[in-house]
Structure formats: C-alpha cells, structure tokens
N, C-alpha and C positions, 0 to 999 in steps of 0.2 A: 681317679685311680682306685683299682680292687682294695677295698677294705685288709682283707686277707692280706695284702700283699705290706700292707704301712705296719701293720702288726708282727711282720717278721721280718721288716726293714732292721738292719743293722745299724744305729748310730754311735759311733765314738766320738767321748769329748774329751778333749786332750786339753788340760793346764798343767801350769807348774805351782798349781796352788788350789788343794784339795778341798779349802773352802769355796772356791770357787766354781771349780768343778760339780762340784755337789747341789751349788743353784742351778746352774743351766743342766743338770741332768734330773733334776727335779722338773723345771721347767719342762722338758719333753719328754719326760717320761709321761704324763697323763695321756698324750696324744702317740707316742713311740714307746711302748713297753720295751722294746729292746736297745732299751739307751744304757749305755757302761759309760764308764770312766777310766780315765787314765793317767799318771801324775808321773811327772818326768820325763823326759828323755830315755833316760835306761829302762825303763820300762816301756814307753811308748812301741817299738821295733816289735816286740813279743808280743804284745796287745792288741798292734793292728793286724800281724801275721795270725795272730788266733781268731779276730773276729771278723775280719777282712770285712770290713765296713762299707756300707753305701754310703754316709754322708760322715766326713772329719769335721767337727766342730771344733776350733782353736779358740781357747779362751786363754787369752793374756791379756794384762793391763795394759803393756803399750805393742804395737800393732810392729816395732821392731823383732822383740822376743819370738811374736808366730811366727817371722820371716826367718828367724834365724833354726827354729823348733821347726818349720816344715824342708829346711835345706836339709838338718842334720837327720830327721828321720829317713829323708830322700836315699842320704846317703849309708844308712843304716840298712833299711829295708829294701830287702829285692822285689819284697809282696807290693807294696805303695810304687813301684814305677809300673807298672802292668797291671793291677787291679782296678779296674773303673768306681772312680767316685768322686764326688761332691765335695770340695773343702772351702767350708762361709770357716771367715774369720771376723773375729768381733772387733770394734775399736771404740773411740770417743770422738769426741765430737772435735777436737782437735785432728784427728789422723782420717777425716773421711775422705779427704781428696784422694789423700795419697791411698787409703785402703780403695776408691776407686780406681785408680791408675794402674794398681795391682792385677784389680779384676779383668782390665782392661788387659794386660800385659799377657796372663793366664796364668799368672801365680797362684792364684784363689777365683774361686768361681762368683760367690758372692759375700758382700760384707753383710754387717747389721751392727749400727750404734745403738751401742749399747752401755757402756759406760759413762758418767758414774752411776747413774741412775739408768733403768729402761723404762720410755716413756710406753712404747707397745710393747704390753706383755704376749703377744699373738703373732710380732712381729717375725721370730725365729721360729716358732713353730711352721709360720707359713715360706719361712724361706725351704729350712726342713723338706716341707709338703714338694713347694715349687723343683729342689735337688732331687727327690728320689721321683718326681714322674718325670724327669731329663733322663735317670737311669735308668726308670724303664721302656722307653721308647729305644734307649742305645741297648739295651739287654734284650731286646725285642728278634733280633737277630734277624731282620728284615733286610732286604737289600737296598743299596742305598741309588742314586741316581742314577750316578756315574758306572754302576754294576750294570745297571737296566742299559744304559746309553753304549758301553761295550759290546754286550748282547747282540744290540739291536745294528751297532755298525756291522758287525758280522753278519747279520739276516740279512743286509744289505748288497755283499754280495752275491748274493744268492742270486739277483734277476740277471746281474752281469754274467752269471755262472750257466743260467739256466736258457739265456740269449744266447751265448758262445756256446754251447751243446746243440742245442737247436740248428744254430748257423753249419756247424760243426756237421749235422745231421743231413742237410739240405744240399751242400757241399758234395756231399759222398753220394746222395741218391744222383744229384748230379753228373758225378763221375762216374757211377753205373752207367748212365745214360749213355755218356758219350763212350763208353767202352764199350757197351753192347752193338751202338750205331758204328764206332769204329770197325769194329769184330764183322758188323753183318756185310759194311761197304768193301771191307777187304774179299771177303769173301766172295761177295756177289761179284768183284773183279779179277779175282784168279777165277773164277766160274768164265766169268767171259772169255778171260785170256785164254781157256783150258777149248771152250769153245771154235776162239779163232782158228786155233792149231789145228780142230778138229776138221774143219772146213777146207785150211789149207793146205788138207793130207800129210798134215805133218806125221800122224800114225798110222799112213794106210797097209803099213807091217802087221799093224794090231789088228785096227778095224778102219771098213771103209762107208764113207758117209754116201749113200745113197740120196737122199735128199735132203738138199743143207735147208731148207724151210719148214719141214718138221722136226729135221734137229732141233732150229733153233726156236722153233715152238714147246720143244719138250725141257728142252735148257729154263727158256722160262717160266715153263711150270714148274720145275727141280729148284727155281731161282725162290720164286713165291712160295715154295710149301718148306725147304727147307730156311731158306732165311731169313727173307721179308715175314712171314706169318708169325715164326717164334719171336723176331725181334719185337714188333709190336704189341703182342701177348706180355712180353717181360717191359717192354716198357711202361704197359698199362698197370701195369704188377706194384709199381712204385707211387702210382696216382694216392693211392690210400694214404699213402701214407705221406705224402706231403700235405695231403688235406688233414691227415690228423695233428701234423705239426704245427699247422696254420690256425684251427681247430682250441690246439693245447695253450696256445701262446693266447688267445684271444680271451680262451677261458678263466686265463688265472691272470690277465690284465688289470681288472680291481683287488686280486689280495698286492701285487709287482704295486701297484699306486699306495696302495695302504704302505706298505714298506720304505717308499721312496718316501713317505710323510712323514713315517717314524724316522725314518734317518737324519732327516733336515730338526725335528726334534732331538736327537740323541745328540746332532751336531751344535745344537748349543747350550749343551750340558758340559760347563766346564769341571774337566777332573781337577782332582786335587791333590798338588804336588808337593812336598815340606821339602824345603831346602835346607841342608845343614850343614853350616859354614861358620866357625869364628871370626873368616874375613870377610867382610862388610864388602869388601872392593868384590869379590866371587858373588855375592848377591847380586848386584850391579850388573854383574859378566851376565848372569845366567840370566836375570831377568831382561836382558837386552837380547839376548839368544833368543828367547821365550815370548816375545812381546808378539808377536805376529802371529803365535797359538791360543786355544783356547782355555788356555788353563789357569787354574785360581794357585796362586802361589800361596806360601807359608812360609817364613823363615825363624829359624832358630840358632843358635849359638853355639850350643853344648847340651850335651846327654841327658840334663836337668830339663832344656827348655823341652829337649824332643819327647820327655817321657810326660811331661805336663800338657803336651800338646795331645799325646796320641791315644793318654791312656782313656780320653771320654770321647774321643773322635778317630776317626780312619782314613787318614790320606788314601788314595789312589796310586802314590808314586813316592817314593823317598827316596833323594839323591845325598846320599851322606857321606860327607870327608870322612878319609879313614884318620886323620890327626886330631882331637878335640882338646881342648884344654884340660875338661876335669874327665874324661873317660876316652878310650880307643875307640874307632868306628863300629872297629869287629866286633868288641864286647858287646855295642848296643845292639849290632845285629843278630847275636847267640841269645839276647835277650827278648830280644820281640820274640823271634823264631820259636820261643817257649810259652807264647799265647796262643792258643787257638782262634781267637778273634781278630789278632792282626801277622799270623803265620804268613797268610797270602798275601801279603803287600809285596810287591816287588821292591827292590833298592837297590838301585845306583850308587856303586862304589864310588868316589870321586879321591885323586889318590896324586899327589906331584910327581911321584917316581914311580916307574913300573917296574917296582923291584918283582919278581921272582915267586919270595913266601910273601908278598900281601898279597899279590893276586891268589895265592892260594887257599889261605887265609881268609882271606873274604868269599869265595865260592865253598870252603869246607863250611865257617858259620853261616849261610844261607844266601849272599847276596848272589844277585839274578845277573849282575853283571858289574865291567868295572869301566871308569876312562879316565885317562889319564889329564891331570892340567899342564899348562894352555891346551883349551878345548877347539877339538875341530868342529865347528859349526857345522857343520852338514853331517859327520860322524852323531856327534852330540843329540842333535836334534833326531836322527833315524835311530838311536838307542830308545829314545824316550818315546818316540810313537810306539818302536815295535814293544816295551814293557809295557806298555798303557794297550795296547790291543792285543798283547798276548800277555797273560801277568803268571 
C-alpha cells in the first residue's frame, strides 16, 4: 500500500479509559501519525463525525463494553452507518471465541488479544495495516463483478438484436422480390388480355389489326422492354445487398462468439442480494423463491445489521421490509440514498399491506420498487431480474 496513503490514514481509538487509550495510540502512532483518541460515549458521535476515520479501534477491558460502545455510537451517529471503515476490537484471552464469532457475524471486522498483557507488540499495527489496504481496494471505486456481468448480459443481446435486423433485412428484400415479380406477372397479363381483345376486334372502332402476327410480335417486344427487362434490372439491384448481409454476419461472427463466451461467464457471476427481515420464517420464503437463481444471498435483521453489512460492501439488490424493529424501512432508505457509493443500489420494498402512503413513501425516499407479502412467485421473481438488469 502507497506509503502516502498510511500517513494520512485516519485512525480513531475509542475507550472509556484515557489511560488506555493513550497506550494503544502510542502504539500506532509510530507507524499512523494520524492516530486521535477518544474517551466516552458523549464524545465519541462528535469525534468520529469530525475525523471520519478508516480504522475504529475499541479499546475496553471486557469485550461486552465495545459491543455495547459500538451499538450506542451506531445509534448516535449518522456519519458511522455510511462511512466505510474498519473496527478491530481488542479482547482477552478469555473473550476470543466469542470476539471471533463477532467477527464472524460482522459486528467487528477483526479482533487482537490483547489483554492483560500483549504478547505482539506488531500485532495491531499489522492488523491496522491489513484494515486500511481492505479500505483501499473498496475506496478504489472500481467496478465490481456483478457491475461487469450486468454489462455484459446486455452486450449479449445485441447478436439476438443484430440477427432479428438482419432477418428483418432479408425478409423485405424478399418482399420487394415478390412485389416487383407480382407487379411485372400482372402486368405482362392485362398486356396479354389487352392483346387478345385486340385480335378479336374487340376495338375495331378504334383501331383495326391488320396482321395479328406482328401485332403479337411487337406485344412481345412491348412485353420484354417494358417489364420483363426493368423487372430483372431491379431484381439484380437487390443481389448486393444480400451478399453484403451475408457478408456483415460472417464478418463479425468471432466478435457474436466472444460475447456469447462473455455471457456464459457473466452468467455465473452470482449478484448479490441482502435480504432484510426480522422474520426469520420470510428468509426461508425468499430463499426458497430464490434457490433456483443465481444469486448469493445476505441476510440481515435490522437497520444495525444492514448498515454494518453495507457500509464496507455493496450488495447488487436490497429487498428490505418497510417494518424493522429498531428503525423504518424508509429511513434506511433516505439513508443510503445520501451516499454516493451505494446511491445506485436498487431496493425492493417488501411491505404486508399496500397501504396508499408507504408506497409513496418508499418511492419519494428512493426505493426502485415495492411487493407486497404473501409473495407472488412469479411477480417476485420478475421484479428481482428486472432491478438486477436494469438498476
């Protein structure tokens, strides 16, 4: 990682005990000159909204305190649910499982025992190290898989598009054909019929045929210079350009194969979908819906779990109840919708009543769509292609 870049990494250590605090920011400061501190709760909310930090370091003696000191900031600060960062929390040697299980859950990104004693003193700095090059790869603003594999389904129609024009093409020079050969057979048959008439004095008022064997020598020269000659002229007229169709198709036959390879690739790029439900039995529903697509699910709880999940990562799709326990659907969605980095997510309202003002409500703060529960499986399933291929 750019030197440059660790020198004006942001790190905040948050305890409730300034002796504390003071080793571990002693500790990285040699290697993080931009290491603060921060002591309390009441002051934590202000601290991280001023220094909007890459990596949170939680320094408490027991590994309860941080959990309860990362709720409380959570629900303090608007800046820590959408701001991307890193938070190791430290524990003892008693609390590693469970500071594992945390990590595991996405409560906290990584641990480091460290109490009562730390046996590596390099151990945090290299965790430190390991958090801000994860922030820089996600700060990277790169496109992710599932971006690329969108794309590429779309390029994909393109040979079907550019087939059916073609055909489309081929069709109509067709149809000239047979109009012109229509147009000349008609023709050349009132010519005849105009003929017999003339022979059988039908207009000897008009004019009288004196020899019906030059007549009908000169009919047939009238026949070939007006019809038969132009028709075959215009039909040749059309030769080019089926040879150019046939030609265009052949030519771009290896980019049409390159696409059709990308697509079978894009096709098993699973997107990535966060499910947000308090009820457990709605996970169950949806992943039974979902089980025969290719999509990598995510599930979350409440507005805590969703904003711990999204704020270092980027689903593809977010189907989120508008009822949560500790926040409204809407809120969360007036919420993302004010980061620039997960703005374009789409999100599926998911809602028990179609009341009136939530649908409104959820399309005023930003969602892309709504459905109601019990879910029509075939509605369900065609909402969630068409936001994942048009977001």
């Amino acid at each position: 990682m750019n030197r440059s870049l660790i020198n004006t990494a942001s790190i905040l250590v948050a305890s409730d005990n300034k002796s504390d605090a003071s080793v571990v920011q002693k500790l990285l400061s040699a290697d993080y000159p931009n290491t603060r501190t921060t002591v309390g709760l009441d002051q934590a909310s202000n601290d991280f909204n001023q220094h909007q930090p890459d990596v949170l370091v939680l320094v408490f003696k027991e590994l309860e305190k941080s959990e309860r000191y990362c709720l409380g900031l959570y629900r303090q600060s608007f800046a820590i649910q959408l701001h991307p960062h890193r938070t190791i929390v430290l524990c003892n040697k008693d609390e590693v499982r469970h500071a594992y299980n945390l990590c595991r859950e996405g409560i906290f990104d990584d641990y480091i025992l460290f109490w009562p004693m730390t046996v590596d003193s390099f151990r945090l700095s290299m965790s430190v190290y390991l958090a801000l090059r994860a922030q820089a790869n996600l700060s990277s603003e790169m496109p992710t898989a599932a971006d690329f594999a969108v794309q590429v389904r779309r390029l994909a129609t393109l040979e079907k598009m550019l087939t059916d024009q073609l055909a489309q093409g081929n069709n109509r020079i067709d149809a000239f054909d047979r109009a012109v050969s229509d147009a000349t057979n008609q023709s050349s048959s009132s010519l005849e019929n105009f003929s017999q008439r003339l022979m059988q004095g039908t207009y000897d008022d008009i004019v009288k045929v004196k020899s019906s064997d030059k007549l009908q020598l000169e009919l047939e020269q009238l026949k070939r210079d007006a019809f038969e000659t132009p028709y075959h002229t215009l039909a040749q007229s059309t030769d080019p350009l089926k040879q150019w169709t046939n030609e265009f198709y052949q030519a771009n036959n290896t980019h049409l194969k390159s696409l059709r390879e990308l697509n079978a690739l894009a096709n098993s790029i699973q997107p990535s979908l966060l499910v947000v439900d308090d009820d457990e039995f709605q996970h169950k529903i949806i992943s039974s819906i979902l089980k025969e697509e290719n999509y990598n699910l995510i599930f979350a709880a409440n507005g805590y779990e969703v904003f711990n999940i999204i704020r270092n990562g980027r689903p593809d799709l977010i189907l989120l109840d508008v009822m949560l326990p500790d926040m409204s659907g809407v809120d969360i969605v007036k919420q993302i919708k004010t980061s620039s980095r997960l703005a374009e997510i789409p999100i599926l309202m998911i809602t028990g009543a179609s009341k009136k003002n939530v649908i409104l409500e959820s399309h005023k703060a930003g969602a892309a769509d709504i459905i109601v529960k019990p879910f029509v499986r075939d509605i369900f399933l065609d909402k969630v292609r068409s936001l994942l291929d048009n977001p």
